[in-house]
C-alpha positions in Angstrom: -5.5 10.0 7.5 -3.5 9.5 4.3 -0.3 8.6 4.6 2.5 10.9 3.5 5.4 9.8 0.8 8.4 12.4 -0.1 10.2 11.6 -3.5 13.5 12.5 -4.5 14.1 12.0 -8.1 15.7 14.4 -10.7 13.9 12.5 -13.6 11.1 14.5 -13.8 9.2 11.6 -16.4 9.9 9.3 -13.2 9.3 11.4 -10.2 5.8 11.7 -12.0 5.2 8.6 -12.8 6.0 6.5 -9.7 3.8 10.2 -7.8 1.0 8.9 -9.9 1.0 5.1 -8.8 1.5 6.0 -5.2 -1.2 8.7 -5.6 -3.8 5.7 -7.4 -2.6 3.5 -4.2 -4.1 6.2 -1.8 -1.1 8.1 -0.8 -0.2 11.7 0.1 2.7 12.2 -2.4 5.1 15.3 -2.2 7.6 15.0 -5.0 11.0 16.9 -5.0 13.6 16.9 -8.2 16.5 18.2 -6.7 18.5 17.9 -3.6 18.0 21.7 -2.6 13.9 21.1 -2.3 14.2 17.9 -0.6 16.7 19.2 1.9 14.8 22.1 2.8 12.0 19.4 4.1 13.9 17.0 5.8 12.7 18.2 8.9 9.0 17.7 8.3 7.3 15.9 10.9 4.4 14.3 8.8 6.4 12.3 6.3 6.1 8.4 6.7 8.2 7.6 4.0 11.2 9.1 2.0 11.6 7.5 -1.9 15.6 8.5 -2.4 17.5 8.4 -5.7 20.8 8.1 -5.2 22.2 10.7 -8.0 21.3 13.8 -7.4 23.6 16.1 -9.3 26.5 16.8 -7.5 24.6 15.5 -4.3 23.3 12.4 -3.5 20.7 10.4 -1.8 23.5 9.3 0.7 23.9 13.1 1.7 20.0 13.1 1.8 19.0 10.3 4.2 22.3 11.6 6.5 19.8 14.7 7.0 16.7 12.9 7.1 18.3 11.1 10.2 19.6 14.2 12.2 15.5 14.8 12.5 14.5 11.1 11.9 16.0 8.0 13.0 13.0 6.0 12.4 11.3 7.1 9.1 11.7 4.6 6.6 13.5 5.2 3.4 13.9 3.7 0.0 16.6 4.0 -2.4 16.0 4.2 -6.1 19.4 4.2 -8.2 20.4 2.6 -12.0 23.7 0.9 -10.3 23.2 -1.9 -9.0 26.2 -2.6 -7.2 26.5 -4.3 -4.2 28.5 -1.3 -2.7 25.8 1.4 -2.9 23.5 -1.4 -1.2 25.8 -1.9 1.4 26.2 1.7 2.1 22.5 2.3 2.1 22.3 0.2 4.5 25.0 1.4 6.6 23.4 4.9 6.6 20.4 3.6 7.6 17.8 2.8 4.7 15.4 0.0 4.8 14.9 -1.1 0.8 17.1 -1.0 -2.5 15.3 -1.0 -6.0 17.5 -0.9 -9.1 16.2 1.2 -12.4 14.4 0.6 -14.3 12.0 -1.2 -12.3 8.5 -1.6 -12.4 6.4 0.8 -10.5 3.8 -1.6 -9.3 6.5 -3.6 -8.0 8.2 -0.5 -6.0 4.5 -0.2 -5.0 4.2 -3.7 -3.6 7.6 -2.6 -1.7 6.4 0.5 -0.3 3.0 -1.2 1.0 4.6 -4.0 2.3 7.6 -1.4 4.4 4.6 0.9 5.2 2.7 -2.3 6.9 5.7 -3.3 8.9 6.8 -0.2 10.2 3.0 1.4 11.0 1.4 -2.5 12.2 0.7 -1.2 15.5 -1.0 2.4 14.2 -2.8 0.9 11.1 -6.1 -1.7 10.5 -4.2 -4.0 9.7 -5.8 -7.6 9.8 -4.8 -11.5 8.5 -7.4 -13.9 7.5 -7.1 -17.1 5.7 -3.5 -16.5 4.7 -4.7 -13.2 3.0 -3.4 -9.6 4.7 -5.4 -7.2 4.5 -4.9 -3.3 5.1 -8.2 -1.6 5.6 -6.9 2.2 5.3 -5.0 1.5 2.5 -7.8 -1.1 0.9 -5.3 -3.5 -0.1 -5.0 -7.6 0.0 -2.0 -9.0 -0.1 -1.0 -13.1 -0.5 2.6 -13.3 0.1 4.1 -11.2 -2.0 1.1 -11.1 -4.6 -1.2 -7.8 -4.5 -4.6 -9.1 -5.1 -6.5 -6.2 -6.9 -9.9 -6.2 -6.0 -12.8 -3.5 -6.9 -14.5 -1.3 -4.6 -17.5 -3.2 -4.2 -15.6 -6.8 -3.6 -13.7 -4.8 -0.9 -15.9 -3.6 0.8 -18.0 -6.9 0.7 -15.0 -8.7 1.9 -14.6 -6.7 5.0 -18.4 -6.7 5.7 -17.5 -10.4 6.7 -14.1 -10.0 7.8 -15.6 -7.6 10.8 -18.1 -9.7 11.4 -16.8 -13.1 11.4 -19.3 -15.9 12.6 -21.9 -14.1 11.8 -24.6 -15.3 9.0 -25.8 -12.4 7.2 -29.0 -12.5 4.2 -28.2 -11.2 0.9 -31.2 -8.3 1.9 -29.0 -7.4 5.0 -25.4 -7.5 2.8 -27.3 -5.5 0.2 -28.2 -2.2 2.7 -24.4 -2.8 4.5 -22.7 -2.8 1.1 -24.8 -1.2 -1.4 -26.8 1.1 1.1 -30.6 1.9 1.2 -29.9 3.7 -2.6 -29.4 0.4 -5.1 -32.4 -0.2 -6.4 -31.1 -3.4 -8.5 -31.5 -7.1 -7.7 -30.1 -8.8 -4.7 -27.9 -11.3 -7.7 -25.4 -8.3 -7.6 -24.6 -10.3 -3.9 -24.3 -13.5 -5.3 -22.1 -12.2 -8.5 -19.8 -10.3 -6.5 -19.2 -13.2 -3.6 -18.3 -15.4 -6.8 -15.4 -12.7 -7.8 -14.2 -12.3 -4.1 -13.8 -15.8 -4.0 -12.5 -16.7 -7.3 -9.9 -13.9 -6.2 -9.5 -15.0 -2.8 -10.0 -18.9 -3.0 -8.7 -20.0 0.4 -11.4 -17.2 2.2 -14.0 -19.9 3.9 -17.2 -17.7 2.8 -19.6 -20.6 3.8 -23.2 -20.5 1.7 -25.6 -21.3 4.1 -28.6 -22.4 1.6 -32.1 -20.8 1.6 -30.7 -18.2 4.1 -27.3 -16.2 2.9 -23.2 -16.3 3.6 -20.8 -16.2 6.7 -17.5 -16.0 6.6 -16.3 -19.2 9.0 
């Protein structure tokens, strides 16, 4: 189940924009570009995360996330705002948000945020593993090293938790080949080898062992 984000933002360039990275990162985004559309959802039970701005005509984010927690006192929120003042942090906090980013910001970095709130808050309902100082999120298909997204392709992913799942266990390129490429790659069995040198080139403290004239194990 994809998780569900609700934006708030009355740039409509931005509200699309930061819907489009969230959307890329696997999310169920529901954007809103006034305070009147977000309010009349601020009682929906399937929203894991609210993405606030704080201006919002003659309403505000403030008046929002006062509404959100009448239905919601756990839900985490985000506020987006171009002041950055110390007083709108404090009273975010006050009213019960969990995150602060100032405009303009970087949408991969307000990604980063939200995966990293959304990992901490859901821990107990999501796969979510550590290994080798890397964290991984298997529904979300992210790696994370400290505060560092690692961005690895679909293949290298899926390689990576082929081992992670089976730790210990020594595994011939023929076998990784039909668990990772499936009965229909007709190609050489050097797509293993070339893909275990990105995944660890990526991920160079994952102890992927080469056991010679057999295959790899992850240790």
């Amino acid at each position: 189940m994809k998780r569900v984000i609700a934006i708030v933002e009355d740039e409509k360039d931005l509200n699309e924009l930061v819907k489009r990275y969230l959307e890329k990162e696997g999310y169920d985004v529901r954007s809103y570009l006034t305070f009147d559309e977000a309010s009349a959802h601020t009682s929906d039970d399937d929203v894991h995360m609210w993405i606030l701005d704080i201006m919002l005509g003659d309403k505000s984010g403030f008046d929002l996330i006062e509404e959100i927690r009448l239905h919601d006192g756990e839900v985490p929120v985000i506020f987006m705002s171009a002041r950055d003042k110390e007083f709108d942090r404090i009273i975010g906090l006050e009213k019960g948000s969990d995150d602060y980013i100032t405009k303009p910001f970087s949408p991969k970095e307000l990604v980063l945020r939200v995966n990293n709130l959304m990992r901490r808050v859901y821990r107990d309902e999501d796969k979510y593993l550590s290994v080798d100082g890397y964290d991984i999120d298997e529904n979300q298909r992210t790696v994370v090293e400290g505060s560092t997204q690692i961005e690895l392709t679909t293949k290298e992913f899926d390689l990576l938790m082929m081992f992670v799942n089976n730790r210990g266990k020594a595994f011939p390129r023929e076998k990784i080949l039909e668990q990772v490429w499936e009965e229909n790659y007709f190609g050489s069995d050097r797509v293993v080898d070339d893909t275990l040198r990105r995944l660890r080139k990526k991920m160079p403290n994952l102890s992927i062992k080469t056991i010679y004239g057999f295959g790899y194990k992850l240790g």
